[in-house]
N, C-alpha and C positions, 0 to 999 in steps of 0.2 A: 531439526530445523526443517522448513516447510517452505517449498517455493512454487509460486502461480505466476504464470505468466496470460495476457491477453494482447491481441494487437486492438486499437482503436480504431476502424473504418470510419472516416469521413467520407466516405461514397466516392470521392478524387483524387487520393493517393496526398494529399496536400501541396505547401510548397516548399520543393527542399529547400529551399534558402532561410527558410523561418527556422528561429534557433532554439533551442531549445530552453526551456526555463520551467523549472522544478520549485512553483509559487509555494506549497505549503501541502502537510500529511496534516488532519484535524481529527481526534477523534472525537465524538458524540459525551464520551464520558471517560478520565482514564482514573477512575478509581471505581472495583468489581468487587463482587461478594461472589464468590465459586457457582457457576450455575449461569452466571447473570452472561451478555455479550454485548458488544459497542461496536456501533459503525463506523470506521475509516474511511475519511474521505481523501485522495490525493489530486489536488490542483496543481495541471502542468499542459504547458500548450509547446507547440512545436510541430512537425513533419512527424507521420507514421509514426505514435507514438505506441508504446510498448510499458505493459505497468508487470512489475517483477518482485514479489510480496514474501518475505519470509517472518518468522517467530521462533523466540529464544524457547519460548515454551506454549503450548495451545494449540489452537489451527486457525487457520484463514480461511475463510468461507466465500467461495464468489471469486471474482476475477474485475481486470480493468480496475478503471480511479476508483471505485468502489466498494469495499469486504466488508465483513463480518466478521472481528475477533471475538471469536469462543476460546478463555483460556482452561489451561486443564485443572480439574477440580483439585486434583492432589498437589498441584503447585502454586502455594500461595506465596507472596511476592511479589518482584518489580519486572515484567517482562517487556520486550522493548520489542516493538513491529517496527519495521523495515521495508520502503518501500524505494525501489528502484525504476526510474523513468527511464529510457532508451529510445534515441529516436531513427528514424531511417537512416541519419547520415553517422552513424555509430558512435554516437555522442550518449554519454548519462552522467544520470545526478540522483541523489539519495538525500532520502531523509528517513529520522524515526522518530516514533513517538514512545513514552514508557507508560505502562500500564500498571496500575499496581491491584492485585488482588488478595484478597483478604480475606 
């Protein structure tokens, strides 16, 4: 298992009192042929947020709302990416998506 962590700078620390809300993890395509990768996107707004990225199998490339899953070529299957939002006021929310490579 693989975990990234990034903080999100909005250049003014934001405002704490904004809540946090974990809209949606999309990826670009979730069905792979070994070789191939998809980009994750994670939509979520809130205070100081913090994006927390793991995988049952592959790697995460990149960091923040943003990655790159490359799964691993010997593990063909249903792998599930994992993304954890966290925000200043030590609030989270999670979502995943599954992937299936073939």
């Amino acid at each position: 298992m693989f975990f990234i962590a990034c903080e999100k700078d909005d250049g003014n620390g934001g405002d704490p009192s904004q809540q946090l809300v974990f809209e949606s993890l999309i990826a670009d395509r979730y069905t792979l042929v070994a070789g191939e990768s998809t980009r994750i996107i994670a939509t979520a707004t809130g205070y100081n947020l913090s994006y927390h990225w793991s995988a049952t199998a592959g790697d995460i490339l990149g960091s923040g709302a943003e990655v790159i899953y490359a799964p691993s070529p010997c593990h063909a299957g249903e792998n599930e990416i994992t993304c954890e939002v966290k925000d200043g006021n030590n609030n989270s929310q999670l979502k995943s998506v599954k992937i299936v490579v073939e």
